[in-house]
N, C-alpha and C positions, 0 to 999 in steps of 0.2 A: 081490593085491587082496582086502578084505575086504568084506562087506557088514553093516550093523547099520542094524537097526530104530528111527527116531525116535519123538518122542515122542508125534507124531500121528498116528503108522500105516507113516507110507509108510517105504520101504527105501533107505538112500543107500550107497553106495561109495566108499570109500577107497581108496589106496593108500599103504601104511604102510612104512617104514624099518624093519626087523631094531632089536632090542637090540642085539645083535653089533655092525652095521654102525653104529649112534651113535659107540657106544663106538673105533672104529675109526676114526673121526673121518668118515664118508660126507659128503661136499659136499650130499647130496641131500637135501629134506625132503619129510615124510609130504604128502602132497596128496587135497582132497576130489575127487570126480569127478563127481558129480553123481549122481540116481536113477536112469537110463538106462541099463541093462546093455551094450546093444550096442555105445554109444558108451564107457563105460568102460570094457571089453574091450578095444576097438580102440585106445585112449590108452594103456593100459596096454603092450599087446602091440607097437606100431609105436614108442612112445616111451619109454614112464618104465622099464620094464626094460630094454630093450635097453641104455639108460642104465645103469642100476644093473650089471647084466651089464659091462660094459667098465670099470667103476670094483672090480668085483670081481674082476677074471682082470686086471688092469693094463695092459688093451687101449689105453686113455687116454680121452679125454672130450674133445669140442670144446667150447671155450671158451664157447661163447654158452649151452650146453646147462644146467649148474649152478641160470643164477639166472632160467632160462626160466620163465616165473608160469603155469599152463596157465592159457589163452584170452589170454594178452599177443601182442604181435607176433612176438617170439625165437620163444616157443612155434608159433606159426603156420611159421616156416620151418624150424623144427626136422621139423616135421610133413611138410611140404612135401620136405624131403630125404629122409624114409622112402619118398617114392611109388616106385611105377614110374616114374612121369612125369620125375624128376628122375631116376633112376638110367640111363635110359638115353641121356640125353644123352651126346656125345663129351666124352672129356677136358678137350679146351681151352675149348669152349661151358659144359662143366660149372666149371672157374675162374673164367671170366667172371660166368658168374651169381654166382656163392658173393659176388666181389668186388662187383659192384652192389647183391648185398642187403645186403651189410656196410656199405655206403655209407648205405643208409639206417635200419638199425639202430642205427648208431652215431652218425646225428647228435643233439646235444647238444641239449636243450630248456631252456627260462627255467629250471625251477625246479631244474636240474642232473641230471634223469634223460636218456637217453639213449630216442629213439623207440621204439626197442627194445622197453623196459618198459611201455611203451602195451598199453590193454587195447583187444582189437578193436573191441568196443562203442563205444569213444569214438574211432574212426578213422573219422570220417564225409570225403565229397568234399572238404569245405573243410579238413580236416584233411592229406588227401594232396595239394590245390592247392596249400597253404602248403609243404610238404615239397620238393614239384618245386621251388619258386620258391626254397626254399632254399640246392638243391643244386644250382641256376644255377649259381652263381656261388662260385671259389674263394675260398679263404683270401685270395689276393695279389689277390684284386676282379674277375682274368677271367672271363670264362664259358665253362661248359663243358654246353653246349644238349645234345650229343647224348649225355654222357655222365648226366646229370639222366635227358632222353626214358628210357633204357635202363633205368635203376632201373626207371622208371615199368613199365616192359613186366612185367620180371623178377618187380615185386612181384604186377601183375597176376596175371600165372601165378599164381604162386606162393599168392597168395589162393582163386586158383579152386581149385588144384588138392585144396588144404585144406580145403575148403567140402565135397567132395564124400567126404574121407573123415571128416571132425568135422561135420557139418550143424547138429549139435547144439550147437555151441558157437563155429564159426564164423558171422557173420553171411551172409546169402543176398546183402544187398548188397556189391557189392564197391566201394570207392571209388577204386579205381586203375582203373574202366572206366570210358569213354567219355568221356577227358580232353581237353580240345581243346589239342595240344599240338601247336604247328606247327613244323616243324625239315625243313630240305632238308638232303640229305646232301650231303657233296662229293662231284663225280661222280669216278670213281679214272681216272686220267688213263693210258690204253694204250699200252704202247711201241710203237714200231712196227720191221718188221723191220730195216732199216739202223742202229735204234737196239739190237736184239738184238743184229748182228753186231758190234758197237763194244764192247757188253757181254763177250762173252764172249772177244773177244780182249784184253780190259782184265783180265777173270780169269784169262787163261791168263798173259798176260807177270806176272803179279803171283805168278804161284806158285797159283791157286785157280782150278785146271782142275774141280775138281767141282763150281763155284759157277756156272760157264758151262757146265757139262753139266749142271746145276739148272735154268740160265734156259732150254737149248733144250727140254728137258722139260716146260717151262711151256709155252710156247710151241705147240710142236708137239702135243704129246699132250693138254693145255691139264690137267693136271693141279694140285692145289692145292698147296701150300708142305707141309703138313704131310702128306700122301700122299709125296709127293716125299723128302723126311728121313726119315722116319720108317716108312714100309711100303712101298716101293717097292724088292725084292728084285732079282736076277741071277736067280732064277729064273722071275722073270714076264717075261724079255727070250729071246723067243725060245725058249718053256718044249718041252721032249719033245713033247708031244700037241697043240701048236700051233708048231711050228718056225720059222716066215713070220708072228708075230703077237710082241705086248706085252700082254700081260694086265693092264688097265690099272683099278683099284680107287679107285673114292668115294667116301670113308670118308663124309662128310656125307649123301651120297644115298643110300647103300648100291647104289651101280650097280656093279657088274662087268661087263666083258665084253674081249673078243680084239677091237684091233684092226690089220685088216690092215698090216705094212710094207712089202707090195708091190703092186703093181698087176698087174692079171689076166696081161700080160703080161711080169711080173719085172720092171720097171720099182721104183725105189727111190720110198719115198712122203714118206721123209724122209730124205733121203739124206746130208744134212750130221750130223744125228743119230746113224742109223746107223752111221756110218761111223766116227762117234767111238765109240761104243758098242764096236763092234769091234776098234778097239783100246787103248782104256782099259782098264787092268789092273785086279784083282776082288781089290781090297784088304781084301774086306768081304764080307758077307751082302745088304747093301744097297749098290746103285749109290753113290748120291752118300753119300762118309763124306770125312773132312778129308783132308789130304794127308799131315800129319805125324803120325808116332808118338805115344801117350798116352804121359808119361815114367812112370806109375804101372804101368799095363797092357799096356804094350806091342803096343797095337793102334790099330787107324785106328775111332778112335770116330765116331759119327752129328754132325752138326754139332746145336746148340745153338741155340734160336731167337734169343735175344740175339745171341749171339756172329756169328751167320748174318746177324740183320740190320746186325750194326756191319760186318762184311766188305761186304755190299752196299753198303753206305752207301760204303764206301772204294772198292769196285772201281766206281761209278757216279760218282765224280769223277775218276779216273784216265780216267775214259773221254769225258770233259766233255758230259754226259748232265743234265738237270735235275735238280736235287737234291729237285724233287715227283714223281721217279717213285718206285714203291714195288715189290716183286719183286710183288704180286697187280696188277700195271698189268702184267707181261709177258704173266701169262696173258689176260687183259685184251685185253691185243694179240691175240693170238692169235684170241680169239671175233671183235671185229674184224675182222681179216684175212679169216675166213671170210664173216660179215657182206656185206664190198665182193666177196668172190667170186662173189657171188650163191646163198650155202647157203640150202636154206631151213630153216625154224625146225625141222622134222624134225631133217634133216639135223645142225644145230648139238648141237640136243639128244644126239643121237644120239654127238659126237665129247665133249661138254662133260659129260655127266652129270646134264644138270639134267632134270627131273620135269616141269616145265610149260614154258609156254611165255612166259607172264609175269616168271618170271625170266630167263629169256633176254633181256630189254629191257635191264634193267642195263649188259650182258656189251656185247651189239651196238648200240652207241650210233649216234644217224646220226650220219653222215659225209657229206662232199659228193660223194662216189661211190658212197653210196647214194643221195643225193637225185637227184643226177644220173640215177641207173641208173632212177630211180621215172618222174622227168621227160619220159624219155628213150621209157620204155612207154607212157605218157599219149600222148607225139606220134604215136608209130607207131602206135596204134589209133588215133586221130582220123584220121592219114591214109590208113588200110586202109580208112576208115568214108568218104572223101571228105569229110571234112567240114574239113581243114586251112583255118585262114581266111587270106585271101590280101592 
């Protein structure tokens, strides 16, 4: 970063390109920064080197980043990806985003530029109403309402987040906030357990015993798909310093905790579970891994989310199960189940990982043995109170 004196006094900032690095053909060009040291500083240091840095050690360069304009749109999520904010989302939450924003990055505008190279300044409300109403609706004419909503959210963020470390060159309005954007989600439809037990004998006769000791793990322990594949070790089943426990980790909530597999009196708490547990052989580092050989590595690799969900899809018509159940409808079942048990929202919390209790509605949808069960206390207090009308 350079700084030089204009012609009227005041002091502006640069950031300048090497001779070297022209000559060497650098994608990148010199850029003004404005007279604001702090904010030049901070653009400099979270973006245009870090840049420059990874084009010179051939670290490589994300695509969008070259012909990001500073205070365009690219540039704002360029910005937006240096935060903390974004770095510490999970893996999978963290592709989801990249892909929404790219969605709206890259849609095409009349005069042939790409949103993208929109300067924030000219991103007013009507400019991201038009946007959303855009991304409605696909190429082939459907629509796709809650894939659109999701931009919408993503970019929010992503504006705010920017705002708070550029002030100075992002605008303080955001116009992806306070969109009136109405979209009901589909509700995810819960297995329920006789649909479990059809489930995993349909994976075991198929050869994909680990995909039905996948579902009872949803299930039971109401753990999420990607906990389940992906960090759900042998050694959280029954670990040294909890021997009568599953150390059971939520990668999303960050909730840890041991919970019981027996009952105060040795009593099995999930007995179909365990039992498979116990004699399922430890092919792996992790529980559930394929069944077959890698022919490359010669090891039982982790299953593959694709690949996991085209098996489901297979082992959920061998078992003539609705082709709208989805494997987060097992766990699904599961909060359910406890739901009509009469858990309370402690309680649910408490086995499901969730943080509030709000989100718990989602999970425990009514059912007519909850309404029943609700019905059912209204009467008996009325007639403890005498007041049953006759």
């Amino acid at each position: 970063m350079v700084a030089k004196r204009l012609n009227h006094g005041a002091v502006a900032y640069y950031w300048d390109i090497p001779t070297w690095a022209k000559a060497k053909g650098c994608p990148f060009k010199s850029e003004a920064l404005g007279s604001d040291y702090a904010s030049a500083k901070t653009l400099c240091d979270t973006v245009l080197n870090p840049q420059f840095d990874d084009w010179r050690t051939g670290a490589g360069i994300k695509p969008s980043l070259p012909s990001a304009r500073t205070g365009s749109f690219d540039w704002m999520i360029s910005v937006y990806k240096q935060a903390p904010q974004y770095k510490k989302l999970y893996e999978g939450h963290k592709n989801d985003v990249d892909w929404l924003l790219s969605l709206a990055s890259k849609h095409p505008l009349k005069d042939g530029r790409c949103f993208g190279a929109l300067h924030l300044s000219s991103i007013n409300p009507g400019a991201a109403d038009l946007l959303y109403s855009k991304l409605r609706t696909k190429p082939d004419g459907s629509e796709r309402t809650r894939t659109a909503k999701g931009v919408m959210v993503a970019t929010r963020r992503a504006w705010s987040v920017a705002y708070r470390s550029q002030p100075t060159v992002v605008p303080a309005q955001n116009p992806f906030s306070k969109m009136e954007i109405s979209y009901s989600a589909k509700r995810t439809r819960p297995v329920t357990y006789p649909e479990l037990l059809k489930f995993v004998e349909a994976a075991d006769n198929s050869g994909m015993a680990s995909i039905g000791t996948a579902a009872l793990i949803a299930f039971h322990w109401l753990q999420r798909q990607v906990d389940i594949l992906n960090r759900l070790s042998w050694s959280h089943y029954k670990p040294a310093d909890a021997p009568h426990c599953v150390r059971i980790f939520h990668h999303k909530t960050k909730v840890l905790f041991d919970l019981p597999l027996y009952d105060e009196d040795g009593t099995p708490l999930f007995p179909e579970l365990t039992s498979r547990l116990d004699n399922t052989p430890r092919l792996g580092t992790l529980i559930v891994t394929r069944e077959t050989l890698d022919r490359t590595r010669k090891i039982h690799l982790p299953w593959q989310a694709d690949y996991f969900r085209h098996s489901i899809a297979k082992i959920r018509q061998l078992a003539g199960i609705d082709e709208n159940v989805k494997f987060m409808g097992i766990r699904h079942g599961g909060n359910v189940e406890g739901a009509n048990a009469g858990l309370t929202e402690a309680q649910l919390r408490s086995l499901s990982g969730h943080k509030n209790a709000g989100t718990m509605i989602r999970y425990a949808q009514e059912t007519p043995d909850q309404q029943r069960a609700g019905a059912r206390k209204r009467l008996e207090a009325r007639t403890k109170k005498g007041n049953l009308s006759e």
